[in-house]
Biopython code that builds the backbone (N, CA, C, O; Angstrom):
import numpy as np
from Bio.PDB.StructureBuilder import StructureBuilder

atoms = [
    (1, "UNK", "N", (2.296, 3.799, 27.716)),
    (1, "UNK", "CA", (3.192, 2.683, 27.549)),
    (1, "UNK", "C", (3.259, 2.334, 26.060)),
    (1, "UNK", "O", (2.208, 2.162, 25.442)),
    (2, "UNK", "N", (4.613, 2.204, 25.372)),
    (2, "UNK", "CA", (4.727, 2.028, 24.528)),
    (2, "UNK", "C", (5.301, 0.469, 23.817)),
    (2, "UNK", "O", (5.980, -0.242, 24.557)),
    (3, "UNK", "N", (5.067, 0.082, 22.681)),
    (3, "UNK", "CA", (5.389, -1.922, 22.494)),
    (3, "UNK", "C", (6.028, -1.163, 21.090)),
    (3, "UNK", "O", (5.643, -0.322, 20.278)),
    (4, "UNK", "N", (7.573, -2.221, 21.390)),
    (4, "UNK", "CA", (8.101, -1.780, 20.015)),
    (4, "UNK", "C", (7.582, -3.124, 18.882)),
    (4, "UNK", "O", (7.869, -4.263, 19.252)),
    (5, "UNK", "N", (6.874, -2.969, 17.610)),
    (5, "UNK", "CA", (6.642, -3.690, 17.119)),
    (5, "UNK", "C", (7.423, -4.213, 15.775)),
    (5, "UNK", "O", (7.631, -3.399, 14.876)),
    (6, "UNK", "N", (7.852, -5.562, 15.640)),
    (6, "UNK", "CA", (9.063, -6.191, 14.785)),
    (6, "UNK", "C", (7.724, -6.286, 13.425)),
    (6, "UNK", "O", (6.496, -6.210, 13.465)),
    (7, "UNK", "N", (8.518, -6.443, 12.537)),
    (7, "UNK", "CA", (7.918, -6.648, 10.958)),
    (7, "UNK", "C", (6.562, -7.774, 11.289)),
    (7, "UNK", "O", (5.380, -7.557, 11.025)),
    (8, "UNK", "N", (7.118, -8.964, 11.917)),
    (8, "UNK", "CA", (6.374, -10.148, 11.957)),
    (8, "UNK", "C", (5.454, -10.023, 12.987)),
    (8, "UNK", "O", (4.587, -10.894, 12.915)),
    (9, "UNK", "N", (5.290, -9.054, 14.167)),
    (9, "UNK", "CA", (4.397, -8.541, 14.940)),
    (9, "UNK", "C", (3.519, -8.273, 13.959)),
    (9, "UNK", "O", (2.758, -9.192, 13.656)),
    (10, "UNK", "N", (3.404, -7.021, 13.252)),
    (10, "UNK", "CA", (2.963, -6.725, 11.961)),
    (10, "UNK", "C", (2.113, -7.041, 11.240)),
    (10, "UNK", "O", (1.012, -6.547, 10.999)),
    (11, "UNK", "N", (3.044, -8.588, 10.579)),
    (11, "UNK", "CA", (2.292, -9.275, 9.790)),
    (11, "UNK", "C", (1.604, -10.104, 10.371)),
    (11, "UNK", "O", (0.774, -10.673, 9.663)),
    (12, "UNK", "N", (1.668, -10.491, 11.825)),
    (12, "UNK", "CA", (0.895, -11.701, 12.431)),
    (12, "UNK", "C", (-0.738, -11.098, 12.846)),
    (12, "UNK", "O", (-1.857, -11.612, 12.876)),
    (13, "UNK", "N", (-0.048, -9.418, 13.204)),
    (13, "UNK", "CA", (-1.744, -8.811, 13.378)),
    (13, "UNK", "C", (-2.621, -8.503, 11.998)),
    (13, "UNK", "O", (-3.814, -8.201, 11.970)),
    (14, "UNK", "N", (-2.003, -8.609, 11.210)),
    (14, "UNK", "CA", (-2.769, -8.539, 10.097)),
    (14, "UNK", "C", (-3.485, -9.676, 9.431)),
    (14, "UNK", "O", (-4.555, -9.468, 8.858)),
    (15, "UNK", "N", (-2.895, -10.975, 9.483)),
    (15, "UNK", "CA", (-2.970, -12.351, 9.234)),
    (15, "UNK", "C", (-3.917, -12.483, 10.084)),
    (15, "UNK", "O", (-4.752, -13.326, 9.756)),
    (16, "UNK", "N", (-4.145, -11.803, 11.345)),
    (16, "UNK", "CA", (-4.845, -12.811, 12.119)),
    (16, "UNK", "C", (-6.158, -11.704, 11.962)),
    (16, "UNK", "O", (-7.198, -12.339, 12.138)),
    (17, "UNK", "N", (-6.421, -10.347, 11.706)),
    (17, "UNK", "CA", (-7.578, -9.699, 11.606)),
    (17, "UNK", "C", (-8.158, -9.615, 10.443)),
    (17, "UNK", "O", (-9.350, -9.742, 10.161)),
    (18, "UNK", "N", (-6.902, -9.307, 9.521)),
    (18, "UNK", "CA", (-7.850, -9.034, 8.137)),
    (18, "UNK", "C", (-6.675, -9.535, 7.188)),
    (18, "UNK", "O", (-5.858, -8.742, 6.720)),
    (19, "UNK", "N", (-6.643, -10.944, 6.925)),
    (19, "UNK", "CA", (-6.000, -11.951, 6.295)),
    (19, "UNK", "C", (-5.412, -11.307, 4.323)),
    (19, "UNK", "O", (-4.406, -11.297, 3.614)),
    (20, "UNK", "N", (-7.131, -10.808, 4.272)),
    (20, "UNK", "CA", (-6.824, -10.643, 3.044)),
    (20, "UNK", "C", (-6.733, -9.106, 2.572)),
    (20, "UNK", "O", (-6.820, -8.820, 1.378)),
    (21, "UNK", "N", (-6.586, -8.313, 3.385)),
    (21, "UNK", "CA", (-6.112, -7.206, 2.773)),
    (21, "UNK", "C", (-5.128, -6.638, 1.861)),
    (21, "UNK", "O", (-5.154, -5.836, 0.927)),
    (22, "UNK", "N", (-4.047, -7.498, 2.601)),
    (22, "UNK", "CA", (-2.260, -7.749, 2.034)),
    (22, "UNK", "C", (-1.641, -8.555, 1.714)),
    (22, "UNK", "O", (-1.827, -9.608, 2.325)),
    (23, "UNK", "N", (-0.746, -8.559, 0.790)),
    (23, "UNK", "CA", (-0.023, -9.769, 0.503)),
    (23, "UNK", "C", (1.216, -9.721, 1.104)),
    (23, "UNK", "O", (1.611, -8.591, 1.392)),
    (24, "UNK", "N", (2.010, -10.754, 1.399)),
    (24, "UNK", "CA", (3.228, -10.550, 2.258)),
    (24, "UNK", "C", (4.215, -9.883, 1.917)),
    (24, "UNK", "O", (4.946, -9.328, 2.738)),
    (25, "UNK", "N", (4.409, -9.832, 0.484)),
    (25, "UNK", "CA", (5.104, -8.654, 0.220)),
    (25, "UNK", "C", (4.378, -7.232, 0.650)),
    (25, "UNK", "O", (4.944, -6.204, 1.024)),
    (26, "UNK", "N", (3.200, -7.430, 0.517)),
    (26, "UNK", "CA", (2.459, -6.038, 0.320)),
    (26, "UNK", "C", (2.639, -5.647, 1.727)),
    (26, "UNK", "O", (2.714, -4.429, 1.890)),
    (27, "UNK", "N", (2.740, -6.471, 2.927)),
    (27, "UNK", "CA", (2.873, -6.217, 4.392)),
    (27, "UNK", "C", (4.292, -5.318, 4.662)),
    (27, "UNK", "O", (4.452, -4.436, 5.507)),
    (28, "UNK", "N", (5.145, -5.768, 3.791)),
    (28, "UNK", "CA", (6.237, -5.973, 4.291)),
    (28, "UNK", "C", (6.845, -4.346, 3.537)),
    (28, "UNK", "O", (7.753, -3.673, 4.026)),
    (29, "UNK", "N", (6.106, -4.013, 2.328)),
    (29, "UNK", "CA", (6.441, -2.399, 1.771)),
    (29, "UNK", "C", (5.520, -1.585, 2.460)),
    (29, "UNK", "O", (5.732, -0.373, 2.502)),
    (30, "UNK", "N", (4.352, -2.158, 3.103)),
    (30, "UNK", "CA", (3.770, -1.115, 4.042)),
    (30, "UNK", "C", (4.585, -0.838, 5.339)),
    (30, "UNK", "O", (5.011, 0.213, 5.818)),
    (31, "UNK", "N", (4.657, -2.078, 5.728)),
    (31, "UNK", "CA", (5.367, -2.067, 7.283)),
    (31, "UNK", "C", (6.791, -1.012, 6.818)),
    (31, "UNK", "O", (6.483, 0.069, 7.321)),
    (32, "UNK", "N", (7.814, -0.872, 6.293)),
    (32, "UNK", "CA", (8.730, 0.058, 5.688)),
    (32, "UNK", "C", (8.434, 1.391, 5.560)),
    (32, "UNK", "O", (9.179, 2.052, 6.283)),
    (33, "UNK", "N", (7.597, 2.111, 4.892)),
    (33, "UNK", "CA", (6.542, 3.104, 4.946)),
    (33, "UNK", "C", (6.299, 3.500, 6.089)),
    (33, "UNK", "O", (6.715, 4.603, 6.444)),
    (34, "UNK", "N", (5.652, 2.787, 6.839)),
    (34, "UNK", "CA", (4.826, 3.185, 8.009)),
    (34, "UNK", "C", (6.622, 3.695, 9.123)),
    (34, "UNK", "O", (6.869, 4.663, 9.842)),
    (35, "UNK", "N", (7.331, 2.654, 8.780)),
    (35, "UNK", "CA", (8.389, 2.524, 10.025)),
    (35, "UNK", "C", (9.353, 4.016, 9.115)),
    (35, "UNK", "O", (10.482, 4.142, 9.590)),
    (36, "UNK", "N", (9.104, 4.811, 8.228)),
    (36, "UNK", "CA", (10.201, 5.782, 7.772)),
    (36, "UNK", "C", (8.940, 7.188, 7.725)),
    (36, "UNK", "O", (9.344, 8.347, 7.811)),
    (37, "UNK", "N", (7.892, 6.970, 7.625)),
    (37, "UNK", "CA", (6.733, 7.772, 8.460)),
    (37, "UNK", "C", (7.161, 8.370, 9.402)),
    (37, "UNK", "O", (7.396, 9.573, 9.515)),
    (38, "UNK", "N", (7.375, 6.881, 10.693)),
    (38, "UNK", "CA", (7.576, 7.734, 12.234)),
    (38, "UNK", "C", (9.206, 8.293, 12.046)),
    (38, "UNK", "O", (9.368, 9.217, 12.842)),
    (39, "UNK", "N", (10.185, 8.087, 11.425)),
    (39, "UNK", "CA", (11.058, 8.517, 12.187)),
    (39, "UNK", "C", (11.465, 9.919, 11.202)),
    (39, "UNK", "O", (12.406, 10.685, 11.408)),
    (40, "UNK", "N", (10.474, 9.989, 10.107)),
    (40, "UNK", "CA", (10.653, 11.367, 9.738)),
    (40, "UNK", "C", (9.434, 12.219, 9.900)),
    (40, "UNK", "O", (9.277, 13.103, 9.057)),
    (41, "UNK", "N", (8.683, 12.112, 10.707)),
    (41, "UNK", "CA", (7.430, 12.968, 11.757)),
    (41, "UNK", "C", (7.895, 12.657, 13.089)),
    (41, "UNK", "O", (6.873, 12.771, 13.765)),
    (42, "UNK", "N", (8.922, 12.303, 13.928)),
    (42, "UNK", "CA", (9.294, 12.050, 14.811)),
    (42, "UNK", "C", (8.488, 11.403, 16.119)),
    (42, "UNK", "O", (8.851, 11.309, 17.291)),
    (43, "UNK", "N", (7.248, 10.991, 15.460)),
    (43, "UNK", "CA", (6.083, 10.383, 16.463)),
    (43, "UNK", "C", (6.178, 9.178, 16.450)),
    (43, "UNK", "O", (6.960, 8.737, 15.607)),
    (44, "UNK", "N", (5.572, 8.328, 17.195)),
    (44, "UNK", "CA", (5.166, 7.147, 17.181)),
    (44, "UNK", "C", (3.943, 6.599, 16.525)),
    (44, "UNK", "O", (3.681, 7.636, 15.916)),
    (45, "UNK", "N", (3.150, 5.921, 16.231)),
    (45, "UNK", "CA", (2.231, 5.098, 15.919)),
    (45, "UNK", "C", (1.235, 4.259, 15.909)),
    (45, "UNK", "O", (1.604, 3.469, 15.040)),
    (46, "UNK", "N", (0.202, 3.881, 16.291)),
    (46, "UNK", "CA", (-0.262, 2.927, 17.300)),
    (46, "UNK", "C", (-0.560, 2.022, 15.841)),
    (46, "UNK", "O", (-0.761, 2.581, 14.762)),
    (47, "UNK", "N", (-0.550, 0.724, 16.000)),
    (47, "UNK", "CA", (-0.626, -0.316, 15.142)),
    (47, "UNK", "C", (-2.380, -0.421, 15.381)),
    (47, "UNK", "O", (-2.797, -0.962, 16.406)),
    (48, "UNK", "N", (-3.019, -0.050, 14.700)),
    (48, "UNK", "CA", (-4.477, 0.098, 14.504)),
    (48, "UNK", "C", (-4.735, -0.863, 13.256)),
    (48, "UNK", "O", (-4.881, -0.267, 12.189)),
    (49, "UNK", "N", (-4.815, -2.268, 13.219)),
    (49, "UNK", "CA", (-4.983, -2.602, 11.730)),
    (49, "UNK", "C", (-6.522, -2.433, 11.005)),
    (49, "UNK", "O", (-6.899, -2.685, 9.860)),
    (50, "UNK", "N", (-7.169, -1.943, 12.084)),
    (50, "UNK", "CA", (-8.630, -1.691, 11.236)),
    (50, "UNK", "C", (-8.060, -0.081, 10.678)),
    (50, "UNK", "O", (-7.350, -0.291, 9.695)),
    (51, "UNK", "N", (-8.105, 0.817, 10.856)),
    (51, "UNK", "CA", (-7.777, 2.014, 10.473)),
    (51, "UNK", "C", (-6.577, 2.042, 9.227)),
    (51, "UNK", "O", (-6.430, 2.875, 8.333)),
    (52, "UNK", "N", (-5.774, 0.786, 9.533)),
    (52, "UNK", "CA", (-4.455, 1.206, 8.709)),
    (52, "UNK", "C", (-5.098, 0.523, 7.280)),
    (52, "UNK", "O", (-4.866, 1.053, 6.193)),
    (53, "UNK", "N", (-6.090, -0.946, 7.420)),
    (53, "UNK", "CA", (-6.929, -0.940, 6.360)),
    (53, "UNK", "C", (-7.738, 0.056, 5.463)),
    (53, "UNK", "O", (-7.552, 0.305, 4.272)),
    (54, "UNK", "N", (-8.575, 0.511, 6.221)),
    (54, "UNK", "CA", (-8.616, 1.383, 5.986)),
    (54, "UNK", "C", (-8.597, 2.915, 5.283)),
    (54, "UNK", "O", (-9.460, 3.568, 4.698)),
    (55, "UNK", "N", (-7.107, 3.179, 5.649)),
    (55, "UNK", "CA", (-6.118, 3.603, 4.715)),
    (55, "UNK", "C", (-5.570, 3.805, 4.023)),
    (55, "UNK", "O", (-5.414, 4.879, 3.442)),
    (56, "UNK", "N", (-4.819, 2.249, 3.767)),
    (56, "UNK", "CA", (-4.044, 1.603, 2.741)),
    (56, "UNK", "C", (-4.810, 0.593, 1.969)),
    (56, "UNK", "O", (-5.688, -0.138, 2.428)),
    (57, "UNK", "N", (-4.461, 0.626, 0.973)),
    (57, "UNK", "CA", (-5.007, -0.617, 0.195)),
    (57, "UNK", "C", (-3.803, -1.222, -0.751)),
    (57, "UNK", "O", (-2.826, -0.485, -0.885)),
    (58, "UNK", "N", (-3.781, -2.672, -1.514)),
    (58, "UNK", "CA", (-3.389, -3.378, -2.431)),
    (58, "UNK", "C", (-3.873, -3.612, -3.044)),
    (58, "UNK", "O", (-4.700, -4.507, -2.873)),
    (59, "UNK", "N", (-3.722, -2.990, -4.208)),
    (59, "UNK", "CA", (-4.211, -3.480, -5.687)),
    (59, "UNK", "C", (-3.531, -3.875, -6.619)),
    (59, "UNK", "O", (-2.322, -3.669, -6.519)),
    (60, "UNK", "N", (-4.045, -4.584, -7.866)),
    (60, "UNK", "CA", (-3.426, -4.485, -9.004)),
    (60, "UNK", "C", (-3.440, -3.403, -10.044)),
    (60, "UNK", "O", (-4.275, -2.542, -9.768)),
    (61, "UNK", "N", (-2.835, -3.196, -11.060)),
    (61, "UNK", "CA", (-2.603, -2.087, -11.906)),
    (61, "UNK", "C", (-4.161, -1.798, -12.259)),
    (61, "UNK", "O", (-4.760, -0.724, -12.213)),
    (62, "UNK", "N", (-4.664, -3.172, -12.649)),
    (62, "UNK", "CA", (-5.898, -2.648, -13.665)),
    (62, "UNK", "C", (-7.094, -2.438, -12.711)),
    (62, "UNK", "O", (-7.939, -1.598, -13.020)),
    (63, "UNK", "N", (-7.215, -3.128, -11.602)),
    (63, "UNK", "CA", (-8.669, -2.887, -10.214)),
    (63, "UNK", "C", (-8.173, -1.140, -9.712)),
    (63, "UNK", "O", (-9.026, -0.303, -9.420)),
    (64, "UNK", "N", (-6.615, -0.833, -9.692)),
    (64, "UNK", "CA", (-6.950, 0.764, -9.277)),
    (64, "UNK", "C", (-7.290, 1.352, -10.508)),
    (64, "UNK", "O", (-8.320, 2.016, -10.625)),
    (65, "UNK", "N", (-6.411, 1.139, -11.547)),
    (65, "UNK", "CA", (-7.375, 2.071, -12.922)),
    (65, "UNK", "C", (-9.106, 1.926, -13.056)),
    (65, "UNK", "O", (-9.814, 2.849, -13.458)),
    (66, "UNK", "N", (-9.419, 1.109, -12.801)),
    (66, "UNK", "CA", (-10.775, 1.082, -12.877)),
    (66, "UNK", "C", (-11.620, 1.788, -11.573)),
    (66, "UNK", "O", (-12.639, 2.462, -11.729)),
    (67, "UNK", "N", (-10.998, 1.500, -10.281)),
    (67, "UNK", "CA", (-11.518, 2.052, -9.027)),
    (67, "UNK", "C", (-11.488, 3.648, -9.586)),
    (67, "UNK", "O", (-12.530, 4.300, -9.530)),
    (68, "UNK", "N", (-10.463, 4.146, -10.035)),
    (68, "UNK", "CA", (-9.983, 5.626, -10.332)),
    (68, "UNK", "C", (-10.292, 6.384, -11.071)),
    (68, "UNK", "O", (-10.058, 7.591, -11.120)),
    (69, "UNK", "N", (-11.244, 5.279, -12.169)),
    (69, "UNK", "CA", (-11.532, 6.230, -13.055)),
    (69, "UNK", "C", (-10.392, 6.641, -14.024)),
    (69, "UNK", "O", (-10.570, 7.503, -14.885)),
    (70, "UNK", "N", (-8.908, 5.821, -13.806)),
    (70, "UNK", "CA", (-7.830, 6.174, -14.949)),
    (70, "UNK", "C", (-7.622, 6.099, -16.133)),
    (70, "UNK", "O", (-6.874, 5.123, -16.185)),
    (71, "UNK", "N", (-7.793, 6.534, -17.400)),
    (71, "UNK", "CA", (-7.348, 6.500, -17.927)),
    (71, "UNK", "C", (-6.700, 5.988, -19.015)),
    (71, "UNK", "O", (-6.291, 6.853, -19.790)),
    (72, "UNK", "N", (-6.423, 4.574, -19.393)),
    (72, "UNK", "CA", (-5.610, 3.669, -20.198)),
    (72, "UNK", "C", (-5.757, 3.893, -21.384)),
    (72, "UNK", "O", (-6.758, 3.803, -22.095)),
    (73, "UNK", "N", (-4.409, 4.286, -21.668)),
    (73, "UNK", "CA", (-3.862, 4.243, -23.471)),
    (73, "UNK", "C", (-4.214, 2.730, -23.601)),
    (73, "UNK", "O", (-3.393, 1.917, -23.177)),
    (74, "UNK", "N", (-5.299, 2.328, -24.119)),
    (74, "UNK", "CA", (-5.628, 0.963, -24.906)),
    (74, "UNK", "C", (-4.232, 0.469, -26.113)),
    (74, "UNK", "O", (-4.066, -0.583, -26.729)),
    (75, "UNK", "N", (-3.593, 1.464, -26.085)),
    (75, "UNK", "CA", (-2.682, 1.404, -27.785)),
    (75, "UNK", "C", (-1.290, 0.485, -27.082)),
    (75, "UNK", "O", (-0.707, -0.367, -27.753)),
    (76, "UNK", "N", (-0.961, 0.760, -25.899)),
    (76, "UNK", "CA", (0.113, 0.611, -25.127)),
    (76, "UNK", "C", (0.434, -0.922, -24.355)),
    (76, "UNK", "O", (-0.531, -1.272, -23.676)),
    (77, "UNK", "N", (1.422, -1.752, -24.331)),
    (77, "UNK", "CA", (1.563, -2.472, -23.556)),
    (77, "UNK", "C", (1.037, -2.839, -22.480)),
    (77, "UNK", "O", (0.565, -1.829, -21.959)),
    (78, "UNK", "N", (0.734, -4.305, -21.444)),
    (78, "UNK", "CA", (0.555, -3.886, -20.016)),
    (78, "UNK", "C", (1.470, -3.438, -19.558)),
    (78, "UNK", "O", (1.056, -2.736, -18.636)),
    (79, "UNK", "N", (3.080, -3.350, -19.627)),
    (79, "UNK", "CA", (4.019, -2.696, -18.541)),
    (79, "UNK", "C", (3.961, -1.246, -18.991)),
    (79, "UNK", "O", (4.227, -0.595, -17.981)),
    (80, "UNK", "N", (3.779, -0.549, -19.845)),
    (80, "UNK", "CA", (3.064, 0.679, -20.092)),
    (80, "UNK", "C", (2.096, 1.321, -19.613)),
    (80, "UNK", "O", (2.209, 2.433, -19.097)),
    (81, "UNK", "N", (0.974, 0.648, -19.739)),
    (81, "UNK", "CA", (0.091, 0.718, -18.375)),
    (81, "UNK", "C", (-0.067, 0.638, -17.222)),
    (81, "UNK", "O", (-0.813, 1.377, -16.580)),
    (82, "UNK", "N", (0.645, -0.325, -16.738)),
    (82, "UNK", "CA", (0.848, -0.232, -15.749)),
    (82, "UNK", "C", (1.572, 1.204, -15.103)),
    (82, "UNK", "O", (1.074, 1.756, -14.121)),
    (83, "UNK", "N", (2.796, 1.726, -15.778)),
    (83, "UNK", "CA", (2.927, 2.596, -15.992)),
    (83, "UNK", "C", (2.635, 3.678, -15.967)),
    (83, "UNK", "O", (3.458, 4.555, -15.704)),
    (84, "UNK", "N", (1.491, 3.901, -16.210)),
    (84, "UNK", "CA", (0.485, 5.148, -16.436)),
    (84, "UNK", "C", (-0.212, 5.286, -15.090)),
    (84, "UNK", "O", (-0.583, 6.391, -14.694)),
    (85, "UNK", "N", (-0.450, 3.812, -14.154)),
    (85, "UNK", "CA", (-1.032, 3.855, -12.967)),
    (85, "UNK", "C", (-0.226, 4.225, -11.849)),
    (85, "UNK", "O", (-0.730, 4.615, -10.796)),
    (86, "UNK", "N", (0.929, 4.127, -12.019)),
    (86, "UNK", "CA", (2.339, 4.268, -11.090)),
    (86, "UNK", "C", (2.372, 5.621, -11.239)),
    (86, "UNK", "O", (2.733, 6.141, -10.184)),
    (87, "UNK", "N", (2.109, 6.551, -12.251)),
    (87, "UNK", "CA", (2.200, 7.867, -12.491)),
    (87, "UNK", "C", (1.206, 8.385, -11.852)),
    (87, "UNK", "O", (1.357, 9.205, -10.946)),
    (88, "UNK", "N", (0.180, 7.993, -12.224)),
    (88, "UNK", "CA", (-1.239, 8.580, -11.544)),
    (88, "UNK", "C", (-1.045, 8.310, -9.628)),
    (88, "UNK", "O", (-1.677, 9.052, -8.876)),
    (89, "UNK", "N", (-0.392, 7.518, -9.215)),
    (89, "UNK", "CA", (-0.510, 7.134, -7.987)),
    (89, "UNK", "C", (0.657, 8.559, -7.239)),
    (89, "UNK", "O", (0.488, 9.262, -6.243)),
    (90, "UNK", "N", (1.556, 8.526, -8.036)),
    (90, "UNK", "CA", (2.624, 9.000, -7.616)),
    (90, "UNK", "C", (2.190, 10.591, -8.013)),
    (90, "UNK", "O", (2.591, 11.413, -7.189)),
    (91, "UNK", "N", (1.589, 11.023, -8.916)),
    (91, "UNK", "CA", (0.937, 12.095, -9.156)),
    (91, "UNK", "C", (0.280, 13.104, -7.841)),
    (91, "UNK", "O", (0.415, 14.256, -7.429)),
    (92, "UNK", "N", (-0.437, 11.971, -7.527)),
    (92, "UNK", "CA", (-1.898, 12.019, -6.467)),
    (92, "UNK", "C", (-0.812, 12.174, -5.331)),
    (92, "UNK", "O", (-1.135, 13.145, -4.647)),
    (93, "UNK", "N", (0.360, 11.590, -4.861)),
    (93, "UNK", "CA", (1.316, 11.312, -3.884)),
    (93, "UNK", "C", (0.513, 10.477, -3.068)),
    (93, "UNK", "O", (-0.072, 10.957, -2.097)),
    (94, "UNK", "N", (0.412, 9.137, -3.394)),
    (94, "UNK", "CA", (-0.338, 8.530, -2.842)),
    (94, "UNK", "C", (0.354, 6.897, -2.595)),
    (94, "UNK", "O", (0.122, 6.011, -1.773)),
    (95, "UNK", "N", (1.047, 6.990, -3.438)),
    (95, "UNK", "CA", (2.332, 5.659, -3.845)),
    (95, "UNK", "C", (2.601, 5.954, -3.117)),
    (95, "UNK", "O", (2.870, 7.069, -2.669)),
    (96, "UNK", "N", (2.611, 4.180, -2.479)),
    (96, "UNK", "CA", (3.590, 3.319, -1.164)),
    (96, "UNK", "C", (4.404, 2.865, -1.489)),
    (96, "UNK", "O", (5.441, 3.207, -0.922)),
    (97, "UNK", "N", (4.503, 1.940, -2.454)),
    (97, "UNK", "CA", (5.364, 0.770, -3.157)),
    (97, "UNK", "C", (4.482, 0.192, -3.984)),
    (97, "UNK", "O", (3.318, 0.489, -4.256)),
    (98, "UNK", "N", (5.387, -0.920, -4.454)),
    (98, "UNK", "CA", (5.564, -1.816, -5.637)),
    (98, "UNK", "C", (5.338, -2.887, -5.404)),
    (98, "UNK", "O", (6.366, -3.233, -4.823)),
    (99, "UNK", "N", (4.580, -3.884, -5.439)),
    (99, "UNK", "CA", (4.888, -5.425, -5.185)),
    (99, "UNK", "C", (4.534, -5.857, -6.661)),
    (99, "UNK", "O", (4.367, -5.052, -7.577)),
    (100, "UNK", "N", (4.422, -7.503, -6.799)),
    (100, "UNK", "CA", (4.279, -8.537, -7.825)),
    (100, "UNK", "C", (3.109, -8.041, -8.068)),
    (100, "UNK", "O", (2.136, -8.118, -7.319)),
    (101, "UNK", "N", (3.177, -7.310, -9.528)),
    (101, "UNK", "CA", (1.431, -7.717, -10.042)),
    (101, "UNK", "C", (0.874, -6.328, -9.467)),
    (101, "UNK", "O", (-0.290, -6.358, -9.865)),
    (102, "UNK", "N", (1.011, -5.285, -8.852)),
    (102, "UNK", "CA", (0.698, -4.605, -8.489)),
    (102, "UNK", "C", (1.075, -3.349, -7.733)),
    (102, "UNK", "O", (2.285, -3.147, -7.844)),
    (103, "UNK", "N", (0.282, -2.178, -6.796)),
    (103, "UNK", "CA", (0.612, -1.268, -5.858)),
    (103, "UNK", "C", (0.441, -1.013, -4.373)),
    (103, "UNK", "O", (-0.581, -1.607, -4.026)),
    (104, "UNK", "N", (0.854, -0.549, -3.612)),
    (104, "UNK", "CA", (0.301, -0.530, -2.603)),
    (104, "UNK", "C", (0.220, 1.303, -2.280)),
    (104, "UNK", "O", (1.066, 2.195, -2.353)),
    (105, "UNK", "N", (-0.816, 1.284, -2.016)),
    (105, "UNK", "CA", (-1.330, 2.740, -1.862)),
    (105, "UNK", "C", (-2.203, 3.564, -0.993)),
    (105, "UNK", "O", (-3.266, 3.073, -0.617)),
    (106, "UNK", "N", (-1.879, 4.739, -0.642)),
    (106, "UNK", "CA", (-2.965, 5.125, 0.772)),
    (106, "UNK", "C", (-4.114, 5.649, -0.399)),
    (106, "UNK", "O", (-3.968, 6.177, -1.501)),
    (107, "UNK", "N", (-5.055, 5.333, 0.211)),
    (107, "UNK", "CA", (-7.006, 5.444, -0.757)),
    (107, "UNK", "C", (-7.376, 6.850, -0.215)),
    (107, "UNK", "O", (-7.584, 7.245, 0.932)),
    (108, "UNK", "N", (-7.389, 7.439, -1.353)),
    (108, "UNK", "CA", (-7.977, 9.030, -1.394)),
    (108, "UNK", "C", (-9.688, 8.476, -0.921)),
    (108, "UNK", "O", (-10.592, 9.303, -0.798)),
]
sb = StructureBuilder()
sb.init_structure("model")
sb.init_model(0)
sb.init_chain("A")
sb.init_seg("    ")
for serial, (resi, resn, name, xyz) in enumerate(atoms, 1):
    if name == "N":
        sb.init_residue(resn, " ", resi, " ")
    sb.init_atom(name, np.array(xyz, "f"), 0.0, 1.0, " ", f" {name:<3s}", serial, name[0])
structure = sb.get_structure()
């Protein structure tokens, strides 16, 4: 048996298990992702939010450069840098999206 789940399904199971994983934007470029996932693997999904934690994470530019071990041209702007982390993410193919202040990304 299958439950079709709306954005705010989504965000309400996440709010209500693990509050602070995501930010509502950050819910809302995962939930997108996840929903263009299934319909180009033609499967379905089970909404697992411990696992999809897990998974995915939200960070800011400078907590993944540091988690990662990246890199930073010290010489360069922050939107430069930042920059450099968007590359490295997208490098790795690991880039989800974009939110305020940060990325959202599946964790090697």
């Amino acid at each position: 048996m299958k439950q079709t789940v709306y954005r705010s399904d989504f965000e309400n199971a996440f709010k209500s298990l693990r509050p602070e994983n995501f930010s509502y934007e950050g819910l809302g470029v995962l939930f997108e992702y996840l929903e263009n996932w299934e319909a180009d693997a033609g499967e379905d999904l089970e909404l697992d939010v411990i696992a999809i934690c897990c998974d995915f994470a939200e960070g800011s530019w400078q907590s993944i450069a540091a988690d990662y071990s990246i890199e930073i041209d010290e010489n360069e702007n922050e939107d430069e840098q930042a920059e450099q982390v968007r590359q490295y993410l997208e490098d790795e193919g690991v880039l989800v999206g974009e939110v305020s202040g940060g990325f959202v990304y599946r964790q090697q």
